[in-house]
C-alpha positions in Angstrom: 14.4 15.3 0.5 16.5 15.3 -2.5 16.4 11.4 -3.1 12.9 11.4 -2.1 11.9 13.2 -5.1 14.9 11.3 -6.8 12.6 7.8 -5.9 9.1 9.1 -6.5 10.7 9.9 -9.8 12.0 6.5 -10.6 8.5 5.1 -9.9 6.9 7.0 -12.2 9.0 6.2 -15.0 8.3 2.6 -15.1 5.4 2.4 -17.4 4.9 -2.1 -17.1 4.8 -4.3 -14.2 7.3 -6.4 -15.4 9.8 -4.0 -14.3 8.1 -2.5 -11.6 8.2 -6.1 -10.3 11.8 -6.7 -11.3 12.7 -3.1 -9.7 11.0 -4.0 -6.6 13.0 -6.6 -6.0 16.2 -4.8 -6.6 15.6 -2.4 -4.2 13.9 -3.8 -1.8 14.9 -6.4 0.7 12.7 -9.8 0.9 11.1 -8.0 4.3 10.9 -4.9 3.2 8.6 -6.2 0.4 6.6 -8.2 2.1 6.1 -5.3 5.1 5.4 -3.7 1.8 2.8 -6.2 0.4 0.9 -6.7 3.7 0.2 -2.7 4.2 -1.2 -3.4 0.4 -3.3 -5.9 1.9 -4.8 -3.8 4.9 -5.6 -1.2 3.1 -7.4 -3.1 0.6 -9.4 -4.9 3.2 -10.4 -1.5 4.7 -11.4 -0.2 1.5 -14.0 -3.2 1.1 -15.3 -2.5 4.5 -13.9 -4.9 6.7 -13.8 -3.4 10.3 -10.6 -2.5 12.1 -11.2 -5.2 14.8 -12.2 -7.8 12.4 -8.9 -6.9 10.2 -6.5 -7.1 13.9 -8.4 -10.2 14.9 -7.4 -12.0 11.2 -3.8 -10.7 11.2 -3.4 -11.1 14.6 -2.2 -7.2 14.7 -3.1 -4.3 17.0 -5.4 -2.0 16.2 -2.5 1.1 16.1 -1.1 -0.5 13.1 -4.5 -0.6 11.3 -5.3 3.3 12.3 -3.3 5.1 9.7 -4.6 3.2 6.7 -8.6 3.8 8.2 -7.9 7.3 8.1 -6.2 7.5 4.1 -9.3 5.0 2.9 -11.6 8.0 5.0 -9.9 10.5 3.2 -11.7 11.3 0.2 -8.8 12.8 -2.1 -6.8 9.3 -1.2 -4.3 8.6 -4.6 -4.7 5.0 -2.3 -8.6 5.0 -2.8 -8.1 6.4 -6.3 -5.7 3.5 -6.8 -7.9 1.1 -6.0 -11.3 2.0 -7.7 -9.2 2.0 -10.8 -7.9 -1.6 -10.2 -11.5 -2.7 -9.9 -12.6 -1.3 -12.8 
């Protein structure tokens, strides 16, 4: 748990997202980010309303590995959903 709270603390002290980029990259693999980068993208689909079905059916995914994102964009103290009102803003 210790390097848990070691990493969330790294994240929040990058401040730009030049280095958040840069630091991405350093610690993550080429897979690992794009794993990364496509959760990004289902959740933002969910949060515009796109169905679960609709979502499987364009990603070619089950619908298990669309369930857990449905139920942070449902929950309405989400950081996610929080995140992502302020980036539309």
């Amino acid at each position: 748990m210790q390097s848990y709270k070691e990493l969330v603390k790294a994240f929040s002290v990058i401040d730009n997202e030049r280095d958040m980029e840069k630091f991405l990259a350093e610690i993550l693999t080429e897979s690992e980010l794009e794993a990364l980068i496509f959760r990004w993208r289902l959740m933002k689909d969910l949060y515009h309303g796109e169905t679960q079905r609709h979502i499987a059916e364009k990603h070619r995914i089950s619908l298990c590995k669309i369930t857990r994102g449905s139920k942070i964009i449902k929950n309405p103290e989400s950081i996610t959903v929080k995140i992502l009102k302020e980036m539309e803003n």
